[in-house]
N, C-alpha and C positions, 0 to 999 in steps of 0.2 A: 405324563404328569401334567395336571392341569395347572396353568399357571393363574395365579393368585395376584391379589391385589395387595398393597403395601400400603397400611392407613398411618401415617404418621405425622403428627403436628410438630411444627417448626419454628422456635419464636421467632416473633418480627425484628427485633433489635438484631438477631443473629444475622437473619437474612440482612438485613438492611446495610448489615455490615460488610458481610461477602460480596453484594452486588455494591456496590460503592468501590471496595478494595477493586471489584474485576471492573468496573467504567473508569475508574483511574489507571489500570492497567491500560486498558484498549485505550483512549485519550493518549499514554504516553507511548503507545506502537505507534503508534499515529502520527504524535509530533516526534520523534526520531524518523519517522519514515521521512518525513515533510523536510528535515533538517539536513538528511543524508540524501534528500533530493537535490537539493540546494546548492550541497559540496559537488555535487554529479555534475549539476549544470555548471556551476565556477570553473570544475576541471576541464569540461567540452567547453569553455568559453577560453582558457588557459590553452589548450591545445590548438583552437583555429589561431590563436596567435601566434603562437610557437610556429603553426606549419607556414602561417604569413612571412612572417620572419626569415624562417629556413630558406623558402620561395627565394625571399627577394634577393637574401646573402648569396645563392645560387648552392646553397650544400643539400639543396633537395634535390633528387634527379629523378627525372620523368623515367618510368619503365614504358606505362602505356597508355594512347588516351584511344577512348572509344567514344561513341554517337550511341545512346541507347535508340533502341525503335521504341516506339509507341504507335498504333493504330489508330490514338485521338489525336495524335498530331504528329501525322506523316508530312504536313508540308512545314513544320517550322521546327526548328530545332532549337528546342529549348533548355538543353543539357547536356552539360559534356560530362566523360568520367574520364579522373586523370588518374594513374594509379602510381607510386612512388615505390623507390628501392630505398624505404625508411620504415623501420618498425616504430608503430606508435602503440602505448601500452594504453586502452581505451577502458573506462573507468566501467565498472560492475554495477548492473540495477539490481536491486534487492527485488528479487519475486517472491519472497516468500509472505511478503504483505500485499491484502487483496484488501483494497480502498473502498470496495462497494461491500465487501461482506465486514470489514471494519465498521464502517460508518453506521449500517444494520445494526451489526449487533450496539453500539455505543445509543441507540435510539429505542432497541428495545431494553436494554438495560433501564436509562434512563427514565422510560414510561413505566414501566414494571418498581421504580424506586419512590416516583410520583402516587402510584396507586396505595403501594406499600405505606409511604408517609400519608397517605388519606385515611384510612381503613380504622377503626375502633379497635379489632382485635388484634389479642396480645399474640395469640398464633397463626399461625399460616397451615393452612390445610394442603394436603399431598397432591389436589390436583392445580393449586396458583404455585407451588415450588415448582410442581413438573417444568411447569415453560419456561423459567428463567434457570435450571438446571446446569443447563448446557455452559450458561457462563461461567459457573463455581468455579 
């Protein structure tokens, strides 16, 4: 079966609506991502205290300390690794937010909403919906 092409007009008011609702979406993945970064760092900044603390009270106990190697700097020792018989429960990154294919799309939506608010016609023809599809 040979495939066909889909001619279909689409009003602009429509469109213009769905891509605003979806740049308001991506905008607020965005700042929750940014906000729940922020609690990530608080809590790693809450826990080097905590271990400082533990440290100095003495209720932390060294299990192991090692010398890592490095081949760039074999003659200075710039690192130690201590390792503790302390379970530390260390805070979750969200991976399922990708900051560069976010940003993307929030650029091309926004350009696509710009053109859209320029344009005289009241419809949108099937090959300018095709591109900004993806974000409906």
């Amino acid at each position: 079966m040979a495939s066909q092409t889909v001619n279909v007009r689409v009003a602009k008011t429509k469109l213009l609506k769905a891509l605003n609702t979806a740049l308001e979406k991506k905008q607020k993945e965005k700042a929750d991502y940014e906000k729940s970064e922020k609690a990530r760092e608080q809590q790693l900044a809450d826990i080097k205290k905590s271990i400082i603390s533990l440290v100095k009270s003495g209720k932390l106990v060294v299990k192991e300390v090692s010398f890592p190697y490095s081949y760039r700097n074999d003659k200075e020792l710039n690192e130690v690794e201590i390792t503790f018989k302390h379970k530390i429960v260390m805070p979750k990154k969200d991976n399922n937010f990708h900051e560069h294919q976010n940003s993307n799309a929030i650029e091309e939506i926004s350009n696509a909403i710009r053109v859209l608010e320029m344009s005289d016609e009241e419809f949108v023809k099937t090959s300018s919906y095709g591109s900004v599809a993806r974000y409906l």
